[in-house]
C-alpha positions, 0 to 999 in steps of 0.5 A: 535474558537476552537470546545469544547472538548469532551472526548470519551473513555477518561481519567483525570489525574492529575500534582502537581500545587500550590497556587489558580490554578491545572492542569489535564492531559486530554486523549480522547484515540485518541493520546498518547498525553495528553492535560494540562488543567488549572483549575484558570490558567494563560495565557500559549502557549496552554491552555484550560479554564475549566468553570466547573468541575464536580467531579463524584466520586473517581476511584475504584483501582480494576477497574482502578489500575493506580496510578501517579507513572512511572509503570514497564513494568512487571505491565503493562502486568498484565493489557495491555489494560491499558497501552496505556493511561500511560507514558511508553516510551522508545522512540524506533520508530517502522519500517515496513520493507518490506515484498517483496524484491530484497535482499538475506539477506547475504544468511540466507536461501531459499528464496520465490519467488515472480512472476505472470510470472508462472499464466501468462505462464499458461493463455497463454498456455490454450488461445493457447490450445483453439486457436491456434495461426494464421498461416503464410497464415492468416496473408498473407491473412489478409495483403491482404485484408487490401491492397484491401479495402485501394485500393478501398477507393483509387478509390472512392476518386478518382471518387469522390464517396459520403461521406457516400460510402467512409465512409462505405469503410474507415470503413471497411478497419479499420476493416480489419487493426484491424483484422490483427493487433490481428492476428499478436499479436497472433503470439508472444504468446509463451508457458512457461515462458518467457526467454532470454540468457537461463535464466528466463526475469523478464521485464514481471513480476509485479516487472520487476525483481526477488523479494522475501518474505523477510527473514530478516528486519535488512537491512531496520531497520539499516539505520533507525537506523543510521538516528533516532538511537531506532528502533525495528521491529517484521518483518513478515519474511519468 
């Protein structure tokens, strides 16, 4: 059973009906959508009864001044928060183009970069400031320790040493393997940007390639256009 209809922020409108039934246009201001009511109607694919109508009182035309007729658009600008509960269409579908883009737009003009490669250049560049990265003898003696503990688990496994000395070995020699671990990923860092060939690598960027702000919809809005023929956007462009 459906729930009852209650309007909120809504409006009544009426249609030209004839013999013992009317019909009214109901909006509850959610949906451009009106909703046929039948007051004495008969049965129809969707339909709601009315049981009472409650007639408040006619609408003041200074406060309300929508009559039935179509309105021009130039009326509706005298009066825009009214124009949503009208029936003004033009059905054009509005399209949200994208802001960021790989397309230069046939050249229309300088384009903006979008990247985290720069933000990233600089955090690297300050971790190295304050630690620099490891030297060649640190690793070899991070590689070095790391062979040791794994050799002395090696010997307590081998004298059949108890669970918790082996375990306290395992751990340790774990310890040593991360350590050497962040050693070596220290040694990639590298200050600036990230490069190949001699030109910026975009693999590390937030698109994994360059992307721009956008300077022109009209790629996006064509093909829609070419699918749902009357489009409009507003961009934003840069």
């Amino acid at each position: 059973m459906a729930e009852p209809v209650r309007p909120s922020r809504s409006g009544v409108g009426s249609r030209p009906a004839g013999g013992s039934f009317a019909f009214l246009e109901l909006n509850d201001g959610f949906c451009p959508v009106n909703l046929q009511v039948i007051v004495e109607g008969t049965k129809q694919r969707v339909e709601l009864r009315v049981e009472n109508v409650h007639h408040v009182g006619p609408v003041d035309p200074a406060k309300h001044p929508l009559p039935k007729t179509r309105l021009t658009l130039e009326f509706l600008r005298d009066i825009v928060h009214f124009r949503p509960r009208t029936n003004t269409k033009h059905s054009f579908l509005y399209i949200h183009t994208p802001i960021v883009t790989t397309n230069d737009c046939e050249g229309a003009g300088e384009m903006f970069q979008v990247t985290t490669l720069i933000g990233d250049a600089e955090k690297v560049e300050k971790e190295l400031i304050k630690n620099p990265p490891p030297s060649e003898a640190d690793i070899e003696a991070a590689k070095a320790l790391v062979k040791e503990k794994g050799e002395a688990v090696a010997q307590l496994k081998s004298a059949k040493a108890g669970k918790a000395e082996i375990t306290a070995s395992v751990a340790e020699l774990n310890k040593a393997k991360e350590n050497l671990s962040r050693l070596e990923e220290r040694t990639k860092l590298k200050p600036g940007i990230l490069q190949k060939d001699g030109k910026i690598h975009c693999s590390q960027d937030i698109f994994a390639h360059q992307a721009f702000l956008t300077v022109s919809g009209q790629l996006q809005v064509e093909t829609y256009a070419c699918a749902v023929c009357s489009v409009y956007t507003f961009g934003p462009t840069f």
